[in-house]
C-alpha positions as CSV (number, residue, x, y, z in Angstrom):
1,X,26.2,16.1,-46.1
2,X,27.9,12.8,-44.4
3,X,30.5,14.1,-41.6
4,X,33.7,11.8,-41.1
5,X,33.9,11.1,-37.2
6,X,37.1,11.1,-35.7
7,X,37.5,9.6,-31.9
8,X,40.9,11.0,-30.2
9,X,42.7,8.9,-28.4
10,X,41.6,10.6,-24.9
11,X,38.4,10.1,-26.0
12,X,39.1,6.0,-26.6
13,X,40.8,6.0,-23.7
14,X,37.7,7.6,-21.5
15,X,35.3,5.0,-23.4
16,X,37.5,2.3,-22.4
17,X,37.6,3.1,-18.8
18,X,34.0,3.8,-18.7
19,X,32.8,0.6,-20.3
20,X,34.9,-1.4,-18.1
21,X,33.3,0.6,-14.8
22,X,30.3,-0.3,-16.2
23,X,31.3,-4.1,-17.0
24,X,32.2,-4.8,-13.7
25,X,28.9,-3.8,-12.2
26,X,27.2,-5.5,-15.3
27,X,28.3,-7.3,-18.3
28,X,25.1,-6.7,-19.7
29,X,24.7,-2.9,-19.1
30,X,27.8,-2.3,-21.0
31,X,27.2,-3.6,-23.5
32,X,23.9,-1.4,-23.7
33,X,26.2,1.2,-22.3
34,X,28.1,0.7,-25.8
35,X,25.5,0.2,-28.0
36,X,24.1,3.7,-26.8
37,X,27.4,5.1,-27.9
38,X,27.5,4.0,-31.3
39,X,24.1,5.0,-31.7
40,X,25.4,8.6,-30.9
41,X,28.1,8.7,-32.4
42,X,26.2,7.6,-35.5
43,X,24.1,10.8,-35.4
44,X,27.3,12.8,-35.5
45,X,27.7,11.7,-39.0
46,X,24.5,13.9,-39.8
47,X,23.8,17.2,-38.7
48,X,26.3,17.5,-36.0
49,X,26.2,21.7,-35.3
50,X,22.5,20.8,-34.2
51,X,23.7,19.9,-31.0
52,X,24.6,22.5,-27.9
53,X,27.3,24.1,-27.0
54,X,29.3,21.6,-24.0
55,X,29.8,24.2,-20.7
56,X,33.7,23.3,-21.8
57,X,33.5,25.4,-25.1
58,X,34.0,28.7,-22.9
59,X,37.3,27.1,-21.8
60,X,38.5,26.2,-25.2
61,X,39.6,27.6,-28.5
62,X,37.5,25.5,-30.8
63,X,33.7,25.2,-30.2
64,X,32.8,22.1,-27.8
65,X,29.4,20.3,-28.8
66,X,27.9,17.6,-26.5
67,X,25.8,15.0,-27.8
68,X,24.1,13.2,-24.4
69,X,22.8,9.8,-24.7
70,X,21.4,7.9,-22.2
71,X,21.5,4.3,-20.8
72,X,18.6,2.0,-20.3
73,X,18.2,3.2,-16.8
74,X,18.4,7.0,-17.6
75,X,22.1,7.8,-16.6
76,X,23.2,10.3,-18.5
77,X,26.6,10.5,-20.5
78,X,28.4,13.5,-23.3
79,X,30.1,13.0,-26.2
80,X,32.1,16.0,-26.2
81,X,33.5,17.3,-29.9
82,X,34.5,20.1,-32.6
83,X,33.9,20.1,-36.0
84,X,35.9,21.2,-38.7
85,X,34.8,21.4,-42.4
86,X,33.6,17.9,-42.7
87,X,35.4,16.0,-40.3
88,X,33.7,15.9,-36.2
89,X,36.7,15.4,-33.6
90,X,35.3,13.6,-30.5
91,X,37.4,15.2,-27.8
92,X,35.9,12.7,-24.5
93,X,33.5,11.0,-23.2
94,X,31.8,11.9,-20.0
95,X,29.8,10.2,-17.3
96,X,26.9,11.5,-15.2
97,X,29.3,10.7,-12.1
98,X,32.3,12.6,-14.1
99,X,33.2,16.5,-13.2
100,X,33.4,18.9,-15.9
101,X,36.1,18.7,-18.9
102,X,39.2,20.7,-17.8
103,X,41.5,18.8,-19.8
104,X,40.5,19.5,-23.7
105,X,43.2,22.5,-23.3
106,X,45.7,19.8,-23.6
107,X,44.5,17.9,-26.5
108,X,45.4,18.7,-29.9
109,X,43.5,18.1,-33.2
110,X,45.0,16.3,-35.8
């Protein structure tokens, strides 16, 4: 089965900022920052309840998943989401410097 993914706007928003962190520190790296991303966010589109539970999950009413990719230099980052019948929900993105999720209480799926 093929999953539709589904970024949030918080979520775009959080890959926005982080790629431009990254950019300014490296033009290069973010784009390898980014590719890693869509290589992630690819695998969501197969198989996405094979990933763990995010520590957020015990804080929300939907089940969080995390999907952690890494850069070329080993940083990790999350891809935080829900899934609902055939559609994955990316809910933020996280980065190894980033504290825990408190905020998915406020965000709504469509």
């Amino acid at each position: 089965m093929t999953y539709t993914v589904v970024t949030l706007p918080e979520a775009e928003v959080d890959f926005h900022k982080l790629y431009q962190y990254i950019s300014e520190r490296s033009v290069q790296g973010a784009h390898a920052w980014a590719n890693a991303f869509s290589d992630a966010f690819r695998k969501l589109e197969h198989n996405p309840l094979s990933y763990s539970l995010a520590p957020e999950s015990a804080d929300v009413d939907d089940d969080v998943y995390q999907i952690i990719f890494k850069t070329r230099r080993g940083n990790p980052y999350r891809l935080l989401f829900s899934v609902r019948n055939e559609r994955v929900f990316i809910w933020a993105v996280r980065g190894f410097h980033q504290d825990y999720a408190s905020d998915l209480n406020d965000i709504e799926l469509p």
